[in-house]
Backbone as numpy.savetxt, mean C-alpha at the origin, in Angstrom:
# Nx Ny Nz CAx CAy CAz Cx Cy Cz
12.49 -3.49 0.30 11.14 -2.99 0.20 10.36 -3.44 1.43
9.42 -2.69 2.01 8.62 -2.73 3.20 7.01 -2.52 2.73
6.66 -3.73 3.41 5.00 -4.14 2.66 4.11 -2.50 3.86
3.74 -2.15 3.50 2.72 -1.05 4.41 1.22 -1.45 4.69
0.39 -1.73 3.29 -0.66 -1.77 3.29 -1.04 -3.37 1.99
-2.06 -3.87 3.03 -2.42 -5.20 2.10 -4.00 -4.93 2.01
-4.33 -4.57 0.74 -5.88 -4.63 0.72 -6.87 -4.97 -0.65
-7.91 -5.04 -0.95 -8.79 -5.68 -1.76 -9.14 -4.39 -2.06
-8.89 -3.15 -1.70 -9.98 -2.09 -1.80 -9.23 -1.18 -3.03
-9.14 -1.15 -4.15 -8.77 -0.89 -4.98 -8.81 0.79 -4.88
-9.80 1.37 -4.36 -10.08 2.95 -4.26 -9.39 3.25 -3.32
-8.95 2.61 -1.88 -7.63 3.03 -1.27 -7.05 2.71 -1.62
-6.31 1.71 -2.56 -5.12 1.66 -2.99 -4.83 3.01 -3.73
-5.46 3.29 -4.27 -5.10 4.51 -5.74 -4.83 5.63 -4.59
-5.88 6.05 -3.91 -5.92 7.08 -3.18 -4.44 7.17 -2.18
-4.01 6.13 -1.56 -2.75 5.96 -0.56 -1.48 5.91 -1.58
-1.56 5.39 -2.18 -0.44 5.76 -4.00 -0.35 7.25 -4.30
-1.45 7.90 -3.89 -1.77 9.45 -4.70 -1.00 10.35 -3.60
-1.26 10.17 -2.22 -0.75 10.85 -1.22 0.87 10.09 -1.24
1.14 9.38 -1.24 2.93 8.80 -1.21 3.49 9.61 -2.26
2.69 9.74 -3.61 3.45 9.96 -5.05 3.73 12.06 -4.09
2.50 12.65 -3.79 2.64 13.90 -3.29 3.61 14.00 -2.64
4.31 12.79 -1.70 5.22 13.34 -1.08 6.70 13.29 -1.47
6.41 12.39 -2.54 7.54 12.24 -3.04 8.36 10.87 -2.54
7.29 9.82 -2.40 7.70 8.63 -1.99 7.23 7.33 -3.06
8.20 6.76 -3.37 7.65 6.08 -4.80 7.20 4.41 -4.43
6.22 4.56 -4.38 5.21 3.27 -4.03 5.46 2.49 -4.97
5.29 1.10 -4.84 4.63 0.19 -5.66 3.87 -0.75 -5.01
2.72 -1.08 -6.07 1.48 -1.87 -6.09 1.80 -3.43 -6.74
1.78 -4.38 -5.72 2.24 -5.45 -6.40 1.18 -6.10 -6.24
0.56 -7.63 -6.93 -0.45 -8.24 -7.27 -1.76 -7.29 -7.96
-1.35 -6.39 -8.41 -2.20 -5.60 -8.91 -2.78 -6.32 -10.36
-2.14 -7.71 -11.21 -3.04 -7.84 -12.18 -3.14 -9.11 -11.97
-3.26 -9.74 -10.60 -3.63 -11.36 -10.04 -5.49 -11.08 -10.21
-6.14 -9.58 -10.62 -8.01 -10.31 -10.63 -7.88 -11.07 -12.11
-6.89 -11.33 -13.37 -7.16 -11.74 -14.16 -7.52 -13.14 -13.85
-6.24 -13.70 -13.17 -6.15 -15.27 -12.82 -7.18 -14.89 -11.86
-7.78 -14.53 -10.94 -9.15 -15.06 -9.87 -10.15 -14.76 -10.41
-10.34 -14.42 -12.02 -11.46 -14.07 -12.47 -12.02 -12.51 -12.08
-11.49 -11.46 -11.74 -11.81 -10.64 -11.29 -12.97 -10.35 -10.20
-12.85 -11.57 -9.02 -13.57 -11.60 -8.01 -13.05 -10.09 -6.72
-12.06 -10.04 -6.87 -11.14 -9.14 -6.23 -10.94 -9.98 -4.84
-10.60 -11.39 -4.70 -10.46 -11.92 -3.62 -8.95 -12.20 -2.83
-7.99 -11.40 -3.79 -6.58 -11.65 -3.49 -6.17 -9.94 -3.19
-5.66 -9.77 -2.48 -5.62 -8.71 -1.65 -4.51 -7.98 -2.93
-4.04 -6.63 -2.84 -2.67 -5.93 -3.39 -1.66 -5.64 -2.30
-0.68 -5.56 -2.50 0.25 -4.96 -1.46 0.90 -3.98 -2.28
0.61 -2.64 -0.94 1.56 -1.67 -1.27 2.75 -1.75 -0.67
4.10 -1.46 -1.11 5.23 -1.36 -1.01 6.10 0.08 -0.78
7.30 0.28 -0.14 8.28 1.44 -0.31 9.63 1.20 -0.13
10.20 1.84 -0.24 11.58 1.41 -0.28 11.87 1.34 1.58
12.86 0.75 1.88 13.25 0.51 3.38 13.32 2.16 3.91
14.35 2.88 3.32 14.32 4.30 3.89 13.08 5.33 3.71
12.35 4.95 3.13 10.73 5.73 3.32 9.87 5.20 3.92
9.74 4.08 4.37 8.90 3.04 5.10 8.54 4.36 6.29
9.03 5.04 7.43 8.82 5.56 8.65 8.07 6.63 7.91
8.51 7.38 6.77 7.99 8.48 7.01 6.30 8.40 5.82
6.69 7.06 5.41 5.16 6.81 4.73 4.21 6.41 5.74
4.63 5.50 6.50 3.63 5.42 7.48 3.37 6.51 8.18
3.96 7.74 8.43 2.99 8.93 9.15 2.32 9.69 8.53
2.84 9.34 6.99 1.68 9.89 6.09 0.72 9.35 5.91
0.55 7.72 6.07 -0.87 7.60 5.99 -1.51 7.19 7.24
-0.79 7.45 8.70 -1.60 7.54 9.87 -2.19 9.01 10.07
-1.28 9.74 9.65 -2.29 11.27 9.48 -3.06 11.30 8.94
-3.66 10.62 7.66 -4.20 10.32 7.33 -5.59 9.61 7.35
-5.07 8.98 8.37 -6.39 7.86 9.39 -6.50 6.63 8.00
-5.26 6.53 7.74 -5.55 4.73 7.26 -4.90 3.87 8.03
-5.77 3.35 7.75 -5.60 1.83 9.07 -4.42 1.00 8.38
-3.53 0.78 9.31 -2.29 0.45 9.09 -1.88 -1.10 10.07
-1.57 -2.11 9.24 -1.24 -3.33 10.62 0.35 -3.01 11.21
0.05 -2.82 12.25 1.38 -2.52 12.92 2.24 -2.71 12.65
4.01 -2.49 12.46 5.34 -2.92 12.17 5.62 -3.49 12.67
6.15 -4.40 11.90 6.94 -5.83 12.49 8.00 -5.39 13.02
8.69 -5.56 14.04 9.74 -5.56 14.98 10.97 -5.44 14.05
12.22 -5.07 14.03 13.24 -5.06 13.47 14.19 -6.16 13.64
């Protein structure tokens, strides 16, 4: 699995999940129920995930996109 996107922003998360699921790329959202333990401050980020062989072509789906993406780590 290949981390893509780490964020607090719960409305891009859903939304970048919604465009992967369209393409037929099966995401997962991990730390998604860590606001219980922080009290629901939303101070612990989520990471989205994909499998190793969709990693390239998710990321041009969500640079077409214009989501801000932290660069790939080197191989």
């Amino acid at each position: 699995m290949k981390e893509l996107l780490r964020t607090n922003d719960a409305v891009l998360l859903s939304w970048v999940d919604a465009l992967l699921k369209d393409a037929r790329i099966r995401a997962i959202v991990l730390d998604r129920h860590t606001s219980s333990l922080e009290g629901s401050l939303g101070v612990l980020p989520r990471r989205l995930m994909v499998e190793d062989a969709d990693a390239d072509r998710a990321r041009r789906i969500l640079r077409d996109a214009h989501v801000p993406l932290p660069e790939a780590p080197a191989p």
